[in-house]
KOLDONU-772966 format. One record per residue (C-alpha): x, y, z; residue in one letter; residue number from 1. Coordinates in steps of 0.02 Angstrom, whole numbers, plus 50000, padded with zeros to 5 digits. Layout:
[[X, Y, Z], A, NUM]
...
***
This chain:
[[50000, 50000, 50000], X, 1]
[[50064, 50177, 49957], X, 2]
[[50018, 50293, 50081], X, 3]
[[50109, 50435, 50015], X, 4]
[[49994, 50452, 49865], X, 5]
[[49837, 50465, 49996], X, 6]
[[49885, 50648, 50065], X, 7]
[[49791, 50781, 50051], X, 8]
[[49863, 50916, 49922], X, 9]
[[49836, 51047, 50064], X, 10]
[[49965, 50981, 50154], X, 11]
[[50101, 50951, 50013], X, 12]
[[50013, 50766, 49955], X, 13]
[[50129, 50652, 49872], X, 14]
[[50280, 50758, 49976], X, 15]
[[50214, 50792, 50142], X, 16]
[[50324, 50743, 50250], X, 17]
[[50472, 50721, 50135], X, 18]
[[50538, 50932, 50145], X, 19]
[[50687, 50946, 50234], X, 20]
[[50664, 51121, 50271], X, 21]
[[50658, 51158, 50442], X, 22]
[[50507, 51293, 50534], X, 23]
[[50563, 51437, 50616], X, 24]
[[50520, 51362, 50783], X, 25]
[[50572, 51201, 50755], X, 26]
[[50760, 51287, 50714], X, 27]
[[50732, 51367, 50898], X, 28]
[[50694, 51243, 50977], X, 29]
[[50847, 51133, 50915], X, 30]
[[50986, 51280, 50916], X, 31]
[[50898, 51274, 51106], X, 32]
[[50941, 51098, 51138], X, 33]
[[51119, 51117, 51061], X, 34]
[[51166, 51256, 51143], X, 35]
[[51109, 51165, 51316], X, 36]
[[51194, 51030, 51263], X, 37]
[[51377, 51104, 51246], X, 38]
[[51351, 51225, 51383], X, 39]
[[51291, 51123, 51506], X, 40]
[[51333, 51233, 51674], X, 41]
[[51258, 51390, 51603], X, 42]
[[51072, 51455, 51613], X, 43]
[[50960, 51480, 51452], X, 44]
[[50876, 51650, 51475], X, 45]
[[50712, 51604, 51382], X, 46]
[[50648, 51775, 51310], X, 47]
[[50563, 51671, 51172], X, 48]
[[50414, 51583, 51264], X, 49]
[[50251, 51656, 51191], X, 50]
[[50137, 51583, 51360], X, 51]
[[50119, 51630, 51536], X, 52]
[[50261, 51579, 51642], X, 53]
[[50134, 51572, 51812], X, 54]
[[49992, 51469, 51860], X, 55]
[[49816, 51512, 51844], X, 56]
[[49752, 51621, 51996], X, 57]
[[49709, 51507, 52167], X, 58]
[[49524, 51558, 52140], X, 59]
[[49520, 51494, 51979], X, 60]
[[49602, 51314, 52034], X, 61]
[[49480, 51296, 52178], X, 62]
[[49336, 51333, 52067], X, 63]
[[49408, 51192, 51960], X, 64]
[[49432, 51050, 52113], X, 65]
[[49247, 51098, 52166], X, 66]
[[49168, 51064, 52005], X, 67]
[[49270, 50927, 51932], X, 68]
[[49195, 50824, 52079], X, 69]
[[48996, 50875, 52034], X, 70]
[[48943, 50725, 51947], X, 71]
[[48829, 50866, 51830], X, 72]
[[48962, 50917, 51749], X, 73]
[[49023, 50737, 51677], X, 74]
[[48945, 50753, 51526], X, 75]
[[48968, 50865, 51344], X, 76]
[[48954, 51039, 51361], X, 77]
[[48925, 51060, 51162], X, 78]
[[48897, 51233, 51145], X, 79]
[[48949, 51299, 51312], X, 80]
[[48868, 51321, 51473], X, 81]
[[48753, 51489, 51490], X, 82]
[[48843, 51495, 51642], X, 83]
[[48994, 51546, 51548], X, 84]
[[48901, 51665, 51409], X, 85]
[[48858, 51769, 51544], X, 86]
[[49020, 51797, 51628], X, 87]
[[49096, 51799, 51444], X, 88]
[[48954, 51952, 51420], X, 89]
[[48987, 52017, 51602], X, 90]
[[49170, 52005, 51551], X, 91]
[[49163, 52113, 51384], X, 92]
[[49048, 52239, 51516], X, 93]
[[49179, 52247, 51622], X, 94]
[[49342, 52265, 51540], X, 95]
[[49284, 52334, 51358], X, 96]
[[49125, 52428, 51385], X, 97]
[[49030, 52328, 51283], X, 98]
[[48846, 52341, 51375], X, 99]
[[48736, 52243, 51218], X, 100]
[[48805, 52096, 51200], X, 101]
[[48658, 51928, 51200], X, 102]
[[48752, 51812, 51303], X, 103]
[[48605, 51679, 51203], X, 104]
[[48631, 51703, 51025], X, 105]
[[48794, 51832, 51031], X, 106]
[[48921, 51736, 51122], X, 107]
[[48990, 51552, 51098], X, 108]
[[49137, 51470, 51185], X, 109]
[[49281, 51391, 51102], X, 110]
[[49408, 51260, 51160], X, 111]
[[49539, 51404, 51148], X, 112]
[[49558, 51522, 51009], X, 113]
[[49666, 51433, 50894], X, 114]
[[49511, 51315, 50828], X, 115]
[[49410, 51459, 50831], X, 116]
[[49510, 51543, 50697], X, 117]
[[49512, 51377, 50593], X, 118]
[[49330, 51353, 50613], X, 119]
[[49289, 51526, 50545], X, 120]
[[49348, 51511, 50384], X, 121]
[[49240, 51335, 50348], X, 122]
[[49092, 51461, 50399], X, 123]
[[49139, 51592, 50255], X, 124]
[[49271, 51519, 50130], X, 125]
[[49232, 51446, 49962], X, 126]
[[49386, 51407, 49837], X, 127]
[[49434, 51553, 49720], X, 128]
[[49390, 51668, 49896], X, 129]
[[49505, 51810, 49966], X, 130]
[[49558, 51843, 50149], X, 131]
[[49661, 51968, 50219], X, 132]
[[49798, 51932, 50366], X, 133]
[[49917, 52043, 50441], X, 134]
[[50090, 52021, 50443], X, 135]
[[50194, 51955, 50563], X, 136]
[[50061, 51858, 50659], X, 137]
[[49971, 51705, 50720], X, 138]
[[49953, 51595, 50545], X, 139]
[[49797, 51488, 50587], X, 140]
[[49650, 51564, 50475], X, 141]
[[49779, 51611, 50325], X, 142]
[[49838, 51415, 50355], X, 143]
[[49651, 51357, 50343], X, 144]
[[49576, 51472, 50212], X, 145]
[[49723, 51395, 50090], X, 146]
[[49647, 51222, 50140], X, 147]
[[49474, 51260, 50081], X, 148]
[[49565, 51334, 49931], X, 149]
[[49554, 51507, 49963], X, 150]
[[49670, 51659, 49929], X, 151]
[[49777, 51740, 50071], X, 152]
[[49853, 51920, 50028], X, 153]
[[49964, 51977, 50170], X, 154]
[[49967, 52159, 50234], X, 155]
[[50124, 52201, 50328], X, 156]
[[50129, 52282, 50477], X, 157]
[[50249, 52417, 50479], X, 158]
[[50356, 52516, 50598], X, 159]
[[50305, 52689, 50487], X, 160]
[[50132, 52644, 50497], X, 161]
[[50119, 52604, 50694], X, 162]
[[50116, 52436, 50654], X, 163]
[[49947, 52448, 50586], X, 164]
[[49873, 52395, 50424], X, 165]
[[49892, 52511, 50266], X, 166]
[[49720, 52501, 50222], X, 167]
[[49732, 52628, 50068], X, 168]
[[49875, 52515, 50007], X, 169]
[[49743, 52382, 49970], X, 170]
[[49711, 52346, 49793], X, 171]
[[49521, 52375, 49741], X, 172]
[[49511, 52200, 49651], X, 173]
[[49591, 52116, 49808], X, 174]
[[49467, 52231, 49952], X, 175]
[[49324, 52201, 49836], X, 176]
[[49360, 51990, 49815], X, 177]
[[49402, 51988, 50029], X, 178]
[[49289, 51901, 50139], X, 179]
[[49377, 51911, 50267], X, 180]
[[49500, 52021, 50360], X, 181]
[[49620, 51950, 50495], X, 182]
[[49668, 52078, 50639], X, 183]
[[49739, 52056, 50799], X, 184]
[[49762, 52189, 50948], X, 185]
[[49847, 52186, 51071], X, 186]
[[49986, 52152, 50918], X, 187]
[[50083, 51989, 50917], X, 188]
[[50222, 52018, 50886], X, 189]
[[50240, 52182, 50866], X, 190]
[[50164, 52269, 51039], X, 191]
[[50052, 52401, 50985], X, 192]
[[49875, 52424, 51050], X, 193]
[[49692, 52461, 50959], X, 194]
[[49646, 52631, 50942], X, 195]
[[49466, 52703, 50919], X, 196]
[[49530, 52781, 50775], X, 197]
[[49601, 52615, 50704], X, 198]
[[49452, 52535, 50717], X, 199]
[[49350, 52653, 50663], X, 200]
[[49431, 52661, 50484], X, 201]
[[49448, 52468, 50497], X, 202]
[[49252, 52451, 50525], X, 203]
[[49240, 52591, 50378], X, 204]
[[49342, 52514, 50272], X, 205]
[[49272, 52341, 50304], X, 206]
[[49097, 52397, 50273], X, 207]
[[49136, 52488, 50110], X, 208]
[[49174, 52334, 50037], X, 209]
[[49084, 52204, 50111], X, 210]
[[49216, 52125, 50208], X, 211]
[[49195, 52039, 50395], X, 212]
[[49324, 52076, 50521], X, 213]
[[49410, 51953, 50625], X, 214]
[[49478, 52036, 50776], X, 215]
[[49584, 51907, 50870], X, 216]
[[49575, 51997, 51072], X, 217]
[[49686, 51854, 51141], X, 218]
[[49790, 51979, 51219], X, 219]
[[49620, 52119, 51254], X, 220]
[[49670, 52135, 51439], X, 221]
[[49856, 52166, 51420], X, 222]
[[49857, 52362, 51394], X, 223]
[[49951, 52491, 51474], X, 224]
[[49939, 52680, 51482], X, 225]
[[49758, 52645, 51410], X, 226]
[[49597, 52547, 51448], X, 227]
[[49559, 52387, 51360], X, 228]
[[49460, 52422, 51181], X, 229]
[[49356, 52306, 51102], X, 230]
[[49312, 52337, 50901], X, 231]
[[49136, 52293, 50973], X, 232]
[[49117, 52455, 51051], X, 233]
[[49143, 52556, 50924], X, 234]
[[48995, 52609, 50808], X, 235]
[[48965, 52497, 50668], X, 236]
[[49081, 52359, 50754], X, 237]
[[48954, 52210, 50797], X, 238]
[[48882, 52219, 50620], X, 239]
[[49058, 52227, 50550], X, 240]
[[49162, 52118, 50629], X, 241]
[[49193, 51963, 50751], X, 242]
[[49292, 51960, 50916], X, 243]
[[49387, 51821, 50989], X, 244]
[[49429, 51813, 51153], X, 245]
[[49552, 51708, 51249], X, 246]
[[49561, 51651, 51448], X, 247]
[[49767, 51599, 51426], X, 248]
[[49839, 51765, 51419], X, 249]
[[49709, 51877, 51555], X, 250]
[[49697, 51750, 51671], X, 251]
[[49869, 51619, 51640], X, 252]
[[49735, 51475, 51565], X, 253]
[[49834, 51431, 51429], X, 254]
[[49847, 51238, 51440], X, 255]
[[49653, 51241, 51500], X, 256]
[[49598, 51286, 51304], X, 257]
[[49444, 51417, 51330], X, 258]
[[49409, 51581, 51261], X, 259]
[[49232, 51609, 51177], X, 260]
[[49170, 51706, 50999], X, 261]
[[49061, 51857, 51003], X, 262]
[[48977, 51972, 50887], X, 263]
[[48824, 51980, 50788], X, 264]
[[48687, 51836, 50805], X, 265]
[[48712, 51771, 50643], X, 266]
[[48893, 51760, 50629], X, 267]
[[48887, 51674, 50790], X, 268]
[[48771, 51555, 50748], X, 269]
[[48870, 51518, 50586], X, 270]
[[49014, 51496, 50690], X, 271]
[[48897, 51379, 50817], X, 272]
[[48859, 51263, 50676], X, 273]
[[49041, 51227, 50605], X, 274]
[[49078, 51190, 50800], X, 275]
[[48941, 51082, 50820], X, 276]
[[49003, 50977, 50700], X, 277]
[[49187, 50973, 50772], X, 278]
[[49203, 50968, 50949], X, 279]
[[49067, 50936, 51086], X, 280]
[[49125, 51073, 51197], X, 281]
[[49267, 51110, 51304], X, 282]
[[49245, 51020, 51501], X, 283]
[[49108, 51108, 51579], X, 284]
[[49217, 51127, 51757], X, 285]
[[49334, 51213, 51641], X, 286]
[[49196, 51331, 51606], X, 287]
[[49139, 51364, 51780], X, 288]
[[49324, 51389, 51829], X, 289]
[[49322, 51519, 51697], X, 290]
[[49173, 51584, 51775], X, 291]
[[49256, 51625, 51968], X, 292]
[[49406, 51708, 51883], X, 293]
[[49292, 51823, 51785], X, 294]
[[49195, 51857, 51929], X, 295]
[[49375, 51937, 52009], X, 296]
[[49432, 52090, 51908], X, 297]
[[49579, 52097, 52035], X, 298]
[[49653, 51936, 51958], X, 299]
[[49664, 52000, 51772], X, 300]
[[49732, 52175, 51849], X, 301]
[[49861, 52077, 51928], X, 302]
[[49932, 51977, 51807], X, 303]
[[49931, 52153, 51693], X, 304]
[[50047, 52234, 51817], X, 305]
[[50156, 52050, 51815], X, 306]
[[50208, 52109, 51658], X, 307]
[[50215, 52280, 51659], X, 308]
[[50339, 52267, 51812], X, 309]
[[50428, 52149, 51679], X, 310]
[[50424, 52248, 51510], X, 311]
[[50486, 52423, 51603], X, 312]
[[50641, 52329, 51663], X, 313]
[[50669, 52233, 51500], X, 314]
[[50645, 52380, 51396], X, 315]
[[50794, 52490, 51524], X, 316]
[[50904, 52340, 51495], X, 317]
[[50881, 52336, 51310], X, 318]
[[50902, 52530, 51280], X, 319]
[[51049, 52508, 51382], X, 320]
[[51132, 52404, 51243], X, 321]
[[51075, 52510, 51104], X, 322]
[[50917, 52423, 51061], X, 323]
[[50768, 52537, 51017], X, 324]
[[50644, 52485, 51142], X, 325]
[[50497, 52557, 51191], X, 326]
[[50346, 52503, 51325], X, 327]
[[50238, 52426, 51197], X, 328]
[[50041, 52470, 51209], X, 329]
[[49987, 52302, 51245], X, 330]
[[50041, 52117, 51260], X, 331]
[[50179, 52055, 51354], X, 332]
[[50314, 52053, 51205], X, 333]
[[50448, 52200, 51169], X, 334]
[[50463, 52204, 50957], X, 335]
[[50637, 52279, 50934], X, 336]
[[50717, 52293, 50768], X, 337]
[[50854, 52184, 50737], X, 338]
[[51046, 52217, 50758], X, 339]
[[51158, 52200, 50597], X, 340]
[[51294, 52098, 50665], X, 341]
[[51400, 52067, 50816], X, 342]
[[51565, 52103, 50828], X, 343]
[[51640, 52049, 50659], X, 344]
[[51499, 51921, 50629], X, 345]
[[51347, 52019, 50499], X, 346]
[[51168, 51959, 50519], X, 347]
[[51086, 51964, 50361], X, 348]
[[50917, 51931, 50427], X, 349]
[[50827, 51926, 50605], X, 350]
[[50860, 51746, 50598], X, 351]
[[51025, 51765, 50585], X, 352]
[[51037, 51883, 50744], X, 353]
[[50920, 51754, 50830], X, 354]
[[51024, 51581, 50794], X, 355]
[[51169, 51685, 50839], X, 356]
[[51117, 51729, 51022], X, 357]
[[51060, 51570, 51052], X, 358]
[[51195, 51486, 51001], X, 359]
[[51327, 51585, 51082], X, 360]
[[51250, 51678, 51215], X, 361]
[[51111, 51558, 51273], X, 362]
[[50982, 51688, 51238], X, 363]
[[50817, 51635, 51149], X, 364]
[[50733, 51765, 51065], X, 365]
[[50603, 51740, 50917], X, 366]
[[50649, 51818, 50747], X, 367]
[[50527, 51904, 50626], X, 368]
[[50576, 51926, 50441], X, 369]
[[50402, 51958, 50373], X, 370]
[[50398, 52158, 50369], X, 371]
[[50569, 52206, 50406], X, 372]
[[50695, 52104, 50528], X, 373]
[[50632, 52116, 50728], X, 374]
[[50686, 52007, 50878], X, 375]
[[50510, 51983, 50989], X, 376]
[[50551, 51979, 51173], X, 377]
[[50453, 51890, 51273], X, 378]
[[50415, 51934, 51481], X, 379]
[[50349, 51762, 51521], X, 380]
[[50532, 51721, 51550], X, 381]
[[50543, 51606, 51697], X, 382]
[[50611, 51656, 51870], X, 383]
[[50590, 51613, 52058], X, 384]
[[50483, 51801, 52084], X, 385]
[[50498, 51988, 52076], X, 386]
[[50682, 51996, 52145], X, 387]
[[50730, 51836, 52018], X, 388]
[[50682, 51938, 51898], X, 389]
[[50800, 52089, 51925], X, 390]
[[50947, 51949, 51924], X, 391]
[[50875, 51882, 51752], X, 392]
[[50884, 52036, 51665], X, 393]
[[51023, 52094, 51725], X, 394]
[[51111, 51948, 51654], X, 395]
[[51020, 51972, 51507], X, 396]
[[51099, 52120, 51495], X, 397]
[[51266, 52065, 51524], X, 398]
[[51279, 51953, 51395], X, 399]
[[51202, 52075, 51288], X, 400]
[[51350, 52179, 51324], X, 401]
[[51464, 52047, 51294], X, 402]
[[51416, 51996, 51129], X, 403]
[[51452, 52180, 51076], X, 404]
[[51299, 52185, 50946], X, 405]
[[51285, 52326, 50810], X, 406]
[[51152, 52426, 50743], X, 407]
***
């Protein structure tokens, strides 16, 4: 039997699995290993982890114990507990602003937002169709409207722009074939936060040419100097676009796998049906968890100032070796532009730079080549508390210094 002639054309058929070209993350994670591996006494400083480096909040766990042992929540959840709409709705109240949301017909749960994103496109895609996604970013929906045969076009986020999309830059014949329009703020990588004004020429643009928006909040909570925005609130918003919404970054869920969907009724319901017909429904005493630590706005406050602490020191340290680094608006990553080389070694990409530190500084960083070359910084590093963390920088710092970088 020839297996290799069965595979799917979406993921390479006859070849998949016969590239040897190696992922970006995959080349991390073995310079990681190597570099572990020959310098055995010395400490990785992990600046590359893209996930909470603490546990979820006590409330949350206990919440957790209490229901996994109520023998009513054994059983599917399909398409969530109204337990959990409402604290999702009381949630987007609370935070965003956003008074109108249904929790009934406007709000759906997902097991985390990644299959959200792939589910979306199986509501909306047909082959020959167009979506837009930003660039850098989180691949998922550009990965799965190429499955159902659709068209990506990327729109680069750039440093001149705010890291915000170009909308005027967008072809007619490409805005007018769209569907779809992938945007995430808080920014991963890049930092920078939603602004009314963004949105509102987002929502403008989107509804000038018939295009739903697919605002990816993962990081909604994560803001600093300003109050959380959601694209909901703005006018036009619910008729114009989608929201996701994720409990891994605001609340340190990320290995639990819940966030929800909201926006208007029908897109939701859309959405409702593709899940129906994927996954009955993440663990109910998952949900109810959920449900304490939305019911504490001190928790999500907390972890915000976790990283806040963390990003002001990383960003002193940074500037200190030449680094333009700034306190981003939102999320817990510094985007920094790349150096050029290090002492007489040149870097001819961000990938270069980030191999390079790894491998002979034992510092992980993730590199970004899609709109000019950037490092990401991550402050989920791990350490043993708020003093541990002044010692971690600081020998980031060092060996920063040591590697004598240029700019």
């Amino acid at each position: 039997m020839n297996l290799q002639t069965l595979f799917a054309e979406r993921i390479g058929g006859a070849a998949f699995g016969l590239s040897n070209e190696i992922y970006k993350f995959e080349k991390i994670k073995r310079a990681k290993a190597a570099a572990r591996q020959t310098h055995k006494s010395v400490e990785l400083l992990d600046f590359g982890v893209g996930e909470p480096d603490q546990m979820a909040p006590a409330a949350i766990r206990r919440a957790l114990k209490k229901a996994v042992d109520d023998p009513a929540n054994r059983g599917y959840a399909d398409n969530g507990l109204r337990d959990f709409k409402v604290a999702a709705a009381g949630y987007m109240a609370e935070f965003l602003g956003v008074t109108d949301l249904a929790p009934d017909t406007e709000i759906v749960h997902s097991i985390g937002s990644k299959p959200a994103l792939a589910m979306l496109p199986l509501c909306f895609i047909n082959p020959g169709d167009v979506a837009l996604a930003t660039v850098p970013g989180y691949p998922v929906l550009a990965t799965h409207t190429k499955y159902l045969g659709g068209r990506v076009v990327e729109v680069p986020l750039l440093k001149k722009n705010g890291f915000y999309p170009d909308l005027d830059a967008i072809d007619a014949d490409t805005a007018r074939r769209a569907k779809l329009f992938y945007v995430n703020y808080p920014n991963n990588p890049t930092g920078a936060a939603p602004s009314e004004e963004f949105f509102d020429r987002l929502i403008a643009f989107a509804q000038l040419h018939n295009i739903l928006i697919v605002q990816d909040a993962a990081y909604a909570t994560l803001v600093y100097g300003r109050k959380p925005l959601s694209i909901l609130s703005r006018p036009g918003g619910k008729e114009a676009a989608v929201e996701l919404h994720s409990m891994s970054k605001s609340y340190n869920m990320t290995g639990w796998r819940l966030g929800f969907v909201a926006g208007s009724a029908r897109v939701v319901q859309a959405y409702a049906e593709v899940k129906d017909n994927i996954d009955s429904g993440q663990f109910k005493a998952i949900q109810l968890a959920a449900c304490a630590g939305i019911a504490d706005r001190k928790l999500a406050d907390r972890i915000n100032r976790h990283y806040q602490r963390r990003l002001r020191k990383m960003v002193k340290c940074l500037r200190s070796i030449g680094f333009d680094a700034r306190l981003p608006g939102g999320t817990f990553y510094l985007y920094v532009p790349s150096p050029c080389g290090a002492g007489a070694t040149a870097f001819a990409t961000a990938e270069d730079a980030s191999q390079f530190l790894i491998r002979e500084h034992l510092i992980s960083t993730v590199p970004w080549d899609d709109a000019g070359a950037f490092l990401r910084f991550s402050a989920t590093f791990e350490s043993a508390g708020n003093k541990d963390d002044d010692r971690v920088v600081a020998e980031l710092g060092a060996r920063l210094a040591k590697a004598q970088l240029r700019f």
